[in-house]
N, C-alpha and C positions, 0 to 999 in steps of 0.2 A: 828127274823124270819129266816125262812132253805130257802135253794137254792129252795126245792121241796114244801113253802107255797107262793114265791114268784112268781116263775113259773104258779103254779095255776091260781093266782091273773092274770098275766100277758097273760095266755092263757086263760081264762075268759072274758079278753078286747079284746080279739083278736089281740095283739101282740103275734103272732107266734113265730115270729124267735126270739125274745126275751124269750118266754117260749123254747125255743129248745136251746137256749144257759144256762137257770136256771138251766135247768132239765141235762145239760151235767154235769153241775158243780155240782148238785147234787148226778149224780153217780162218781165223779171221787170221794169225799167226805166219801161215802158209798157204795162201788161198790156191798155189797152183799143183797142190798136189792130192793127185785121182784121189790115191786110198783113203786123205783123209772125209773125203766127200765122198765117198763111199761110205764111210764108219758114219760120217754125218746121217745119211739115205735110210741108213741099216736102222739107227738107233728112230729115227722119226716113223720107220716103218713099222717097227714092234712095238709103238707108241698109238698106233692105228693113224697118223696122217700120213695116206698115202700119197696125196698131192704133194707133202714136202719133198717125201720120199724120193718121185719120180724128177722132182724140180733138183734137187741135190744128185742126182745118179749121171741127170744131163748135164750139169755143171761139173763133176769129176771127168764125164766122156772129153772133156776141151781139153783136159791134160796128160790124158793117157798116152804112155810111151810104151806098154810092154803090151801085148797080146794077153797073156794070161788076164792083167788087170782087168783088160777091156771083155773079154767073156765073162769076168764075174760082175762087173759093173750092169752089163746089157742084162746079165739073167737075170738082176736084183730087180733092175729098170721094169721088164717084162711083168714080175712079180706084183711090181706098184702098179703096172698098169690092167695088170687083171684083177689086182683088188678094189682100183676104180672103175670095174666093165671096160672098159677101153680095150675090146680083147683083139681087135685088128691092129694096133699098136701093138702090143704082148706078140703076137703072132710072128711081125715085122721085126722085132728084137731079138726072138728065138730065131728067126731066120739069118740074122745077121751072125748070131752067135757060132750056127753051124756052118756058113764062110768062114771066120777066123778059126775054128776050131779044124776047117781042111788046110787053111794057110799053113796052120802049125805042123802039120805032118808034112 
């Protein structure tokens, strides 16, 4: 099993900070891959640091290859940065989202 089905598993029980330690290990593993810095974002964010959060969401966007990724990635992003007031950011990333979400149709 990967650092990133364990992680899952382990942030599904609600072992947090055990899914935020999986999921490190998982990008240090594979750094150039979105989802797992995304999963990295996710778990720092239900942890309440949203600055990691936001710093991890924009470190997945460098790798993003599919559309779908990159809408959930930006929503997560917007997310982090409305829980830090940043809501002009938040605003700018839901705007993005709804360009890639017309690309796609």
């Amino acid at each position: 099993m990967s650092y990133r089905s364990i992680g899952k598993e382990a942030e599904a029980q609600a072992h947090f900070k055990r899914s935020l330690e999986l999921f490190e290990q998982s990008v240090k593993r594979q750094e150039n891959y979105a989802d797992g810095w995304m999963n990295l974002g996710s778990a720092y964010g239900i942890l309440g640091n949203h600055q990691k959060a936001a710093d991890c969401f924009n470190k997945g966007l460098e790798y993003v290859i599919k559309i779908p990724t990159e809408i959930t990635i930006r929503t997560m992003l917007s997310i982090a940065y409305t829980n830090l007031n940043r809501k002009r950011e938040a605003e700018e990333e839901l705007k993005k989202v709804e360009l890639l979400k017309q690309q796609q149709n």
